[in-house]
Structures are given as structure tokens and as C-alpha cells.
C-alpha positions in Angstrom: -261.6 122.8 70.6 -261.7 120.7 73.5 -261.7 116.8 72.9 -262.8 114.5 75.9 -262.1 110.4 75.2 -264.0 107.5 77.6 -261.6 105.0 77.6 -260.1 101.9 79.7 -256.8 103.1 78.5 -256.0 106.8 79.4 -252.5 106.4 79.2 -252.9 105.1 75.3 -254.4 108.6 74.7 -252.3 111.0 76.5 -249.3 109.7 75.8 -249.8 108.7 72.3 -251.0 112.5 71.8 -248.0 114.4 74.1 -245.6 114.7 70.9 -244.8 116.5 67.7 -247.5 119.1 66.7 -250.4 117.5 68.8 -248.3 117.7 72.0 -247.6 121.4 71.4 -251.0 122.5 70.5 -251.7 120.5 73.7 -248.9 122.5 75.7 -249.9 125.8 74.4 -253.7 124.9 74.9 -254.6 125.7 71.2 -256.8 122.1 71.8 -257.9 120.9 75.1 -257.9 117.1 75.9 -259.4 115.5 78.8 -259.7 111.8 79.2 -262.0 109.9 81.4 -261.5 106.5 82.7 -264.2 104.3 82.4 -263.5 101.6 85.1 -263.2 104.1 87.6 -267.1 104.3 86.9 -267.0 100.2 87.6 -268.8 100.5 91.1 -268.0 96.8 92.0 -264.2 95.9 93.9 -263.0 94.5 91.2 -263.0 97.3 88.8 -264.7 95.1 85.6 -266.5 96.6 82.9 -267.4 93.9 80.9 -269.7 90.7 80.8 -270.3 87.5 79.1 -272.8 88.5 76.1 -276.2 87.3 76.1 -277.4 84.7 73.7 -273.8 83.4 73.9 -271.0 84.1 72.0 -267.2 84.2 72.2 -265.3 87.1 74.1 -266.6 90.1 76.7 -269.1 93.4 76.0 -268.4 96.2 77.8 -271.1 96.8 80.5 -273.4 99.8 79.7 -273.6 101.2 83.2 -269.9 101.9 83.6 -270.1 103.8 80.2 -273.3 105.5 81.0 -271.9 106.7 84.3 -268.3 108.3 83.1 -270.5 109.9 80.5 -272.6 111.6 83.5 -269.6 112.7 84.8 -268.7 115.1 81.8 -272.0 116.1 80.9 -272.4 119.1 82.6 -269.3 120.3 80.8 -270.7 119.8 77.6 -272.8 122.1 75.6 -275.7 121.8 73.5 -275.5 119.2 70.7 -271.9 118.6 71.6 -271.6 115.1 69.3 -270.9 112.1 70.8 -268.7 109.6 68.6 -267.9 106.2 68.7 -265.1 104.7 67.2 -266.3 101.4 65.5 -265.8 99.8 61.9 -269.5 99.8 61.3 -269.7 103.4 61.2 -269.3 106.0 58.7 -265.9 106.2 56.8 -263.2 108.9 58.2 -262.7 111.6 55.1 -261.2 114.7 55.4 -264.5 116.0 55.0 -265.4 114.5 58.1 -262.5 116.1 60.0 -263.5 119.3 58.6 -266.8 118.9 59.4 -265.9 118.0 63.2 -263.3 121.0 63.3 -266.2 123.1 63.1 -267.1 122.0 67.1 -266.7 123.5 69.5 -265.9 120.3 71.5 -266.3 116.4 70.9 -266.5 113.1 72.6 -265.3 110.1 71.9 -265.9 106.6 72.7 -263.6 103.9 72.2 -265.1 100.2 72.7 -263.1 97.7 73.5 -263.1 93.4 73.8 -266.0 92.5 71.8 -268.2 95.7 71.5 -270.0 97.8 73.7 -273.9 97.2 74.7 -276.0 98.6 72.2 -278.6 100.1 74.9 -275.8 102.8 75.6 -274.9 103.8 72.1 -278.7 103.9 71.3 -278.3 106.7 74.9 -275.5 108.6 74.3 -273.8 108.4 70.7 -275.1 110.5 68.3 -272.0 109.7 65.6 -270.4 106.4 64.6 -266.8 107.1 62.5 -264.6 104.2 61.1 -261.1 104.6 60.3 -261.1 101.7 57.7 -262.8 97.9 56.8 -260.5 96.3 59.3 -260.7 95.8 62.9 -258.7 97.0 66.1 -258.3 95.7 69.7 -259.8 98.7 71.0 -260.6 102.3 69.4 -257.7 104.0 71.2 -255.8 104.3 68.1 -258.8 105.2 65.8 -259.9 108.0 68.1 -256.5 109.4 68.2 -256.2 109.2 64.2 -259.5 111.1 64.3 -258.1 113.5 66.8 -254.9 114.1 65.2 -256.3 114.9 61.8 -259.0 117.1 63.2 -256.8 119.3 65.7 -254.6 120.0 61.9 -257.5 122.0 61.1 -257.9 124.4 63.9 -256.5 127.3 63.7 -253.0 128.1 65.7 -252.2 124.4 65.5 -250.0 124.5 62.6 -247.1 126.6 62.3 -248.9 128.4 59.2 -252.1 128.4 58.7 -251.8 128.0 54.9 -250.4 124.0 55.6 -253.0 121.9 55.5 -255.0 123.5 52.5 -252.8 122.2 49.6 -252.7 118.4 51.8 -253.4 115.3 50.4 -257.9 115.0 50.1 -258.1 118.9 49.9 -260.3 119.5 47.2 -260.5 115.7 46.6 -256.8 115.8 45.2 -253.6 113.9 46.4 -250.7 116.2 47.4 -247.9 116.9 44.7 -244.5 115.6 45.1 -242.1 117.5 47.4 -238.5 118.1 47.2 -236.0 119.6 50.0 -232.1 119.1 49.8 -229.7 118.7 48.2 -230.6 119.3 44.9 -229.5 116.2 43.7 -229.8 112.8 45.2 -229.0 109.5 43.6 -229.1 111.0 40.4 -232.5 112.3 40.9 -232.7 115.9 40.5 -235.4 118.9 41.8 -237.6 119.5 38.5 -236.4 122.7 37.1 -239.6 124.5 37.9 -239.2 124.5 41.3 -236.1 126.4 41.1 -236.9 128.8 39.0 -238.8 131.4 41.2 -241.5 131.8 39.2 -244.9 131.0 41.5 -246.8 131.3 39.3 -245.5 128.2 37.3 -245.0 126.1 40.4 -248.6 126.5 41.4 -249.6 125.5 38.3 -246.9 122.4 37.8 -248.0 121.5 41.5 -251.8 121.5 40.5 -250.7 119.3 37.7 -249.1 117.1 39.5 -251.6 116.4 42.0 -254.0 115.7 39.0 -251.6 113.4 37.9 -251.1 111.6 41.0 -254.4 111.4 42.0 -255.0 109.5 38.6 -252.3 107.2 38.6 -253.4 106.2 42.8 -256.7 107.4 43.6 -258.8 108.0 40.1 -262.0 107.6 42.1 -260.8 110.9 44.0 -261.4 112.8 40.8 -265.1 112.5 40.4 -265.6 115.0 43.2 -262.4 117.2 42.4 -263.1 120.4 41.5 -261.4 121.2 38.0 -261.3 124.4 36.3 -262.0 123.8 32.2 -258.4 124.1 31.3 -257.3 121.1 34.2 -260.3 118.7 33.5 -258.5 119.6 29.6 -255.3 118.3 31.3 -257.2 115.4 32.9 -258.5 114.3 29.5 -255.0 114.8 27.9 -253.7 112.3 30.7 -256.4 109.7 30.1 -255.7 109.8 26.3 -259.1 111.1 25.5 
């Protein structure tokens, strides 16, 4: 997976990206980054990539051309159909689905806008896929594109230490993660429920299941319409909502 990001702020990406698992998969060139700075696309001495809107209007839109031109520059690279996302609160919510559906490129692009937007001519060239992270908005989409490239580069294979971690994660089959416990055994009076002490796997598999149901009902009950439940755990379910 190789991810390249147009940005006015390279240094936001590669640095904000150069630690913890990221960093390594980064190092060991599990994922590939490559990050292209749109003012040096800006043709004019000044270096500015942005105007006055037309029709009026408060703030500055980034300038197509400058956009259009560090695009050029990667092109070549790219293969066929390689999407081309921008990061934007209009677009389409970020799920896991959505990372799991991008982790199944080969590479990606990503666009982060920045003062007031970007000119719609060169989104209506070049994107192909609008993603938001949330119903709020940023100063730029620096920080959304890494979320997106963070969760994304979990799911390719070699990133994570074992392949098996991010298949029982929070949103996996529309569930919240289960509670985890490390030591000591006892903190505060709280103790490590007896089951997961006990060595049997078979019963923490299926107190963990329960306890993501359980979870996922007390936070996100919406989750469980899509969650898929054998008959026994939509029994459970029912049992929980008193039914």
C-alpha cells in the first residue's frame, strides 16, 4: 500500500505519521508514504495558492491550478483507477468498512483542503471519493487524512505485530470491543473477572462476545442492527433488553 497526500503542510503528515506502529510499518516499508507539496506547484514568486472567492464571501479558496498541477506530478505513478480522496465534512462518513474497503488498494490519494475549501472545478477533475471523519470542521484535512491513513494501514497485512489484532477491534462485525484487563490482578479493589483467569478459551471467547454485545448496547445500540448474531447471542441480546 502506498499512500501519496497533496498538502500545504508536509511536515503535519510525516511527522505526525513517523511514530508508534505507523512509523515502523513506515521504516520497514510495509506502507509507502509520499507527500507532495502543493505550493511548490504555485508558479507565481510568492508561492500563494489561494484567492478571494467569487461572488464574495469571507476567507480564501485554494486555487485549482496549483492542485491540478502537483496532481500531474504523481500521475504517472498511479495505476488504473487508483482513487482519489478528499478529505472534507461533506463527504461520506469514515466507518471501518470504509477502511476496509480502502485497504483493498493498492495505493490512494489524498487531498486535504485547506482555508475555506478548494475550487470545485478540480474536485469535479480529479476526486473520485469524498470521506468525512465526523459533522464537525477542521482548519485543514491534515489531521483527517492521517486518521484515515492510520486506521487503514492497521489493516494491511505485516503492519501489526499479529495479524489476528485488529479482527476482534472495536466496529468489527458492527460490535464494540470487550473490556481488557493486564496487571496486577487487582487494582483499587477492582479485580480481573474470574473467567479470564481460568484458562479455559473457550469461555473467554464466549464471555468476551458477550461482553461486546453488552457494551455495544449500553453505548452504541444503533451498531447492533447490522451485527451479525448467531441465534443463541441475538437470545442474549433479547435477555439484555428485557424482552
Amino acid at each position: 500500500m502506498k499512500f501519496y497526500v497533496l498538502t500545504l503542510f508536509p511536515e503535519m503528515i510525516t511527522e505526525g505519521l513517523s511514530h508508534s506502529v505507523i512509523g515502523r510499518a513506515l521504516k520497514d516499508k510495509t506502507i509507502e508514504l509520499e507527500v507532495i507539496n502543493i505550493r511548490d506547484f504555485a508558479n507565481n514568486k510568492h508561492n500563494s495558492v489561494d484567492d478571494y472567492p467569487y461572488g464574495g464571501g469571507a476567507g480564501m479558496v485554494m486555487q485549482a491550478p496549483p492542485i491540478y498541477n502537483a496532481y500531474l506530478s504523481i500521475k504517472d505513478k498511479l495505476g488504473e483507477g487508483c482513487p482519489v480522496v478528499y478529505m472534507t465534512p461533506q463527504g461520506r462518513p469514515f466507518k471501518q468498512a470504509v477502511a476496509e474497503e480502502l485497504a483493498e488498494e493498492k495505493e490512494i490519494v489524498i487531498l486535504c483542503g485547506h482555508y475555506e475549501g478548494v475550487d470545485e472545478r478540480v474536485i469535479e477533475e480529479i476526486v473520485t471519493d469524498e470521506i468525512s471523519i465526523g459533522d464537525y470542521v477542521l482548519t485543514g484535512g491534515e489531521l483527517a487524512a492521517m486518521a484515515v491513513i492510520d486506521s487503514v494501514s492497521r489493516l494491511i497485512p505485516g503492519v501489526l505485530n499479529k495479524e489476528q489484532s485488529h479482527i476482534d477491534e472495536s466496529f468489527s462485525d458492527n460490535l464494540l470491543e470487550y473490556p481488557q484487563y493486564t496487571r496486577p490482578p487487582e487494582f483499587m479493589g477492582r479485580k480481573v473477572p474470574d473467567v479470564l483467569l481460568s484458562g479455559n478459551h473457550g469461555l473467554v471467547d464466549k464471555w468476551r462476545r458477550e461482553k461486546s454485545i453488552e457494551r455495544t448496547l449500553k453505548k452504541r445500540p444503533e451498531l447492533l442492527e447490522g451485527a451479525n448474531l448467531t441465534d443463541k447471542e441475538r437470545e442474549y441480546l433479547n435477555k439484555l433488553k428485557g424482552e
